[in-house]
ChimeraX commands (.cxc) that place a marker at each C-alpha (Angstrom):
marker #1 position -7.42,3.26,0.08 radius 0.5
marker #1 position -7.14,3.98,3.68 radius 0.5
marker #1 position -4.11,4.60,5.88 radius 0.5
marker #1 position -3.87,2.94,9.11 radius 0.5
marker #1 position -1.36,3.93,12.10 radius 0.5
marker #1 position -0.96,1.22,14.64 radius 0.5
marker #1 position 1.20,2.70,17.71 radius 0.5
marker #1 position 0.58,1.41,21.27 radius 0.5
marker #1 position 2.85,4.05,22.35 radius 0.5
marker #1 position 2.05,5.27,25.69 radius 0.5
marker #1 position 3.27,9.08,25.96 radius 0.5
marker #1 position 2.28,11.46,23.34 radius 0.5
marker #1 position 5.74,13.07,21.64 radius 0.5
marker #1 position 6.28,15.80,19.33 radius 0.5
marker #1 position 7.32,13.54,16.43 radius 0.5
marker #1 position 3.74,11.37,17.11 radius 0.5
marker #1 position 1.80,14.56,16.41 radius 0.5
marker #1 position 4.08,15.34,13.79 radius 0.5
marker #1 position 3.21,12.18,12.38 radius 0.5
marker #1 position -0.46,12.37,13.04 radius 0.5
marker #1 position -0.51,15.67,11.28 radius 0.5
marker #1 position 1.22,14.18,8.31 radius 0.5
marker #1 position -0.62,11.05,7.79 radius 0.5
marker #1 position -4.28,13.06,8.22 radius 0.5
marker #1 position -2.96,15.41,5.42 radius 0.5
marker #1 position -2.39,12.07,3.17 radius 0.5
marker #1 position -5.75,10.79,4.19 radius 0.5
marker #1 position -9.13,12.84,5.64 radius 0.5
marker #1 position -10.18,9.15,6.92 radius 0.5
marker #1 position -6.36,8.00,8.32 radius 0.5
marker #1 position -7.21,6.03,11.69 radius 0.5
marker #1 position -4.82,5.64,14.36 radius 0.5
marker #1 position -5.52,2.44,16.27 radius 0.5
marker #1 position -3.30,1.71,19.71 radius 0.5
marker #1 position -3.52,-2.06,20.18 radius 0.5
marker #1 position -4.12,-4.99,18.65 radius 0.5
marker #1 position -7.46,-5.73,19.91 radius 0.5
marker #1 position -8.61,-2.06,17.89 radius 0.5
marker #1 position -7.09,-3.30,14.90 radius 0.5
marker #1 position -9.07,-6.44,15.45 radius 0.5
marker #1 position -12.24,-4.57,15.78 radius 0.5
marker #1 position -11.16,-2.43,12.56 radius 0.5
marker #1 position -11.03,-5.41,10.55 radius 0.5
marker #1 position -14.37,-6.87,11.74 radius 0.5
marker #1 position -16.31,-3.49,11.39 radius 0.5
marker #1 position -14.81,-2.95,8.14 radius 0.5
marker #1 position -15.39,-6.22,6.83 radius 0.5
marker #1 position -17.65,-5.47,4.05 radius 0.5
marker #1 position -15.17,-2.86,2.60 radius 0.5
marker #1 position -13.01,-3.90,0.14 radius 0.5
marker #1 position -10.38,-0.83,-0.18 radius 0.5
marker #1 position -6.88,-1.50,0.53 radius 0.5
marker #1 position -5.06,-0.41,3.42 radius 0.5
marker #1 position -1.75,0.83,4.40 radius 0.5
marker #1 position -1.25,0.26,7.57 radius 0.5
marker #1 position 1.85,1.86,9.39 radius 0.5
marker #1 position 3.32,0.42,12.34 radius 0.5
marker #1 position 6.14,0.76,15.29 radius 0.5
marker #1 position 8.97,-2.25,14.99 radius 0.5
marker #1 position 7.57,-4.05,18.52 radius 0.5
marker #1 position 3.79,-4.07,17.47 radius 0.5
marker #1 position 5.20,-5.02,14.10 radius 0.5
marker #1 position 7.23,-8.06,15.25 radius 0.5
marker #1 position 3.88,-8.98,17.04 radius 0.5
marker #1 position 1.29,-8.43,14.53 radius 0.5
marker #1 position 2.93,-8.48,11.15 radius 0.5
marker #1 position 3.26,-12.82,11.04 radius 0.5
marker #1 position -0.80,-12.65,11.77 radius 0.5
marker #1 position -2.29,-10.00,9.28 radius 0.5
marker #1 position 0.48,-10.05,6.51 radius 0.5
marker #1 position -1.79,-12.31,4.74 radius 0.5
marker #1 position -4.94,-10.24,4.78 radius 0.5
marker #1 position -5.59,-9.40,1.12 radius 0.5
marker #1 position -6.85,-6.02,2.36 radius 0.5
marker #1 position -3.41,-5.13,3.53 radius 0.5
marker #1 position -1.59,-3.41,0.59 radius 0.5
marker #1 position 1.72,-2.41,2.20 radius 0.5
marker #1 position 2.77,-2.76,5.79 radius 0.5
marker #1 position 5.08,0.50,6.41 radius 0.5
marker #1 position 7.21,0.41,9.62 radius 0.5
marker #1 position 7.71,3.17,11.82 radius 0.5
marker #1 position 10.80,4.24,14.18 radius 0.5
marker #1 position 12.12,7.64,14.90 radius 0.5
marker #1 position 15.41,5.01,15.57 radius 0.5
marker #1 position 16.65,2.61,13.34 radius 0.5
marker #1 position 15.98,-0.80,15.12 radius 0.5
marker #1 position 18.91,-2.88,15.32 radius 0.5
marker #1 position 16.89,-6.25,14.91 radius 0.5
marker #1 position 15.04,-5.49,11.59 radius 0.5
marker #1 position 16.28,-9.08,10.33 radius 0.5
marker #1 position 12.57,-10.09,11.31 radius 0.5
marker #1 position 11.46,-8.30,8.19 radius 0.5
marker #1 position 12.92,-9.96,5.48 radius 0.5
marker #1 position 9.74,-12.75,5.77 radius 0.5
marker #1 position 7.43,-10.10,4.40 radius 0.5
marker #1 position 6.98,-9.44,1.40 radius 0.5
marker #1 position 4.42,-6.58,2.15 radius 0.5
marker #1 position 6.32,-4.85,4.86 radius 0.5
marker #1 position 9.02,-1.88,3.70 radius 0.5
marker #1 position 10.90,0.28,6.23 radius 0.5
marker link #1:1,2 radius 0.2
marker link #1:2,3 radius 0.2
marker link #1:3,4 radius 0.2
marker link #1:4,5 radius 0.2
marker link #1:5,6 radius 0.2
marker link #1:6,7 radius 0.2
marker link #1:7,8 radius 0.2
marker link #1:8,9 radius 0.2
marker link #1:9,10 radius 0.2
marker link #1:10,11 radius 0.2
marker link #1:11,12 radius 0.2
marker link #1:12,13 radius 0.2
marker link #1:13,14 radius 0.2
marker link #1:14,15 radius 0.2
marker link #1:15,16 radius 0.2
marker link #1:16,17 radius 0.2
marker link #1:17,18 radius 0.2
marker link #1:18,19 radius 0.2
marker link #1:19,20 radius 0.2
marker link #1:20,21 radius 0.2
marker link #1:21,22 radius 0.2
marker link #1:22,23 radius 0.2
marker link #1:23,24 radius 0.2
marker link #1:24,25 radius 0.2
marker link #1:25,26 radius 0.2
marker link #1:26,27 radius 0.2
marker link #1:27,28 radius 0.2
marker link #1:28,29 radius 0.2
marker link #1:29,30 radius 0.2
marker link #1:30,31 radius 0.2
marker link #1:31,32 radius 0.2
marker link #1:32,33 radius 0.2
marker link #1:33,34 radius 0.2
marker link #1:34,35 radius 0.2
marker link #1:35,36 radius 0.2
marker link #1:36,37 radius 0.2
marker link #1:37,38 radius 0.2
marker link #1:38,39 radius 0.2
marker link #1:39,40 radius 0.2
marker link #1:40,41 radius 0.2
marker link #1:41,42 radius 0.2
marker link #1:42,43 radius 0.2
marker link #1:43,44 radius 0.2
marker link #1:44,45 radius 0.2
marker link #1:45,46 radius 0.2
marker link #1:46,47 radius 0.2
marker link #1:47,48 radius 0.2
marker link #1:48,49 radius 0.2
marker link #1:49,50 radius 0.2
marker link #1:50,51 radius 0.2
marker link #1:51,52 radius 0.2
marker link #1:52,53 radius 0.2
marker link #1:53,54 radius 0.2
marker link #1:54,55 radius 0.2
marker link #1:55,56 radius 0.2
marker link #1:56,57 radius 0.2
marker link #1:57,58 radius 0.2
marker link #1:58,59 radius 0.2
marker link #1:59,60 radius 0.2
marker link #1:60,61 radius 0.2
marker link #1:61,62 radius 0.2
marker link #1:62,63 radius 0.2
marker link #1:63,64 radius 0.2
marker link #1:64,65 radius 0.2
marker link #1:65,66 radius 0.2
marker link #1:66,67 radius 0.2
marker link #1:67,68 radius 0.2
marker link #1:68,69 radius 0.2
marker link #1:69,70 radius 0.2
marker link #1:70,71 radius 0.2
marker link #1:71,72 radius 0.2
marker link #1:72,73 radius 0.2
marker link #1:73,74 radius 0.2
marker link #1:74,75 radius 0.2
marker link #1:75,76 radius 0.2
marker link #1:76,77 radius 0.2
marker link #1:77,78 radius 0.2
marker link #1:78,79 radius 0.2
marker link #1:79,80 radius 0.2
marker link #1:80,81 radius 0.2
marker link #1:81,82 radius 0.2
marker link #1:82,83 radius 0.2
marker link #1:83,84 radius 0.2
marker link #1:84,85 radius 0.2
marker link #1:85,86 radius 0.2
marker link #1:86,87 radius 0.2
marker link #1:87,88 radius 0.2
marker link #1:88,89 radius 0.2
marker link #1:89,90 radius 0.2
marker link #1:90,91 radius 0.2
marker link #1:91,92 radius 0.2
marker link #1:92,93 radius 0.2
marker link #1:93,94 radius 0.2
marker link #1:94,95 radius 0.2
marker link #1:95,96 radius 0.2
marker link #1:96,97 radius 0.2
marker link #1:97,98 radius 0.2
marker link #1:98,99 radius 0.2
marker link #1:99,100 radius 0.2
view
């Protein structure tokens, strides 16, 4: 299994450390990827691996990326991330992989 963070955030905060921390204490191998085009590379240089990921991701990327790799049967669980409560979260309902 590997645990994937997907956060295009552009400033570094205390609770994205925090998080970092966290997540690297779940998993030694936890990647943090900042756009889609890493995430795109991920999946091509890991193509010949056939654990599961968890991939964790902020609402905006999510609303983006979740309609094009909810489908890939490497993608166990899509968790999304938000230090607020987003106020459109209807969006998720179509995913059957992706819990808040």
């Amino acid at each position: 299994m590997s645990l994937v963070w997907l956060d295009n955030s552009s400033h570094e905060t205390e609770y994205c450390t925090s998080a970092e921390n966290c997540f690297h204490r779940i998993d030694r191998n936890f990647t943090r990827l900042r756009d889609e085009n890493e995430w795109i590379e991920f999946s091509k240089s890991s193509n010949n691996d056939t654990s599961m990921i968890i991939l964790i991701i902020n609402n905006e990327l999510g609303k983006q990326l979740v309609p094009k790799i909810e489908s890939s049967t490497r993608v166990s669980k899509i968790y999304i991330l938000y230090a607020e409560k987003p106020t459109d979260d209807e969006w998720i309902k179509n995913y059957k992989k992706v819990l808040l």
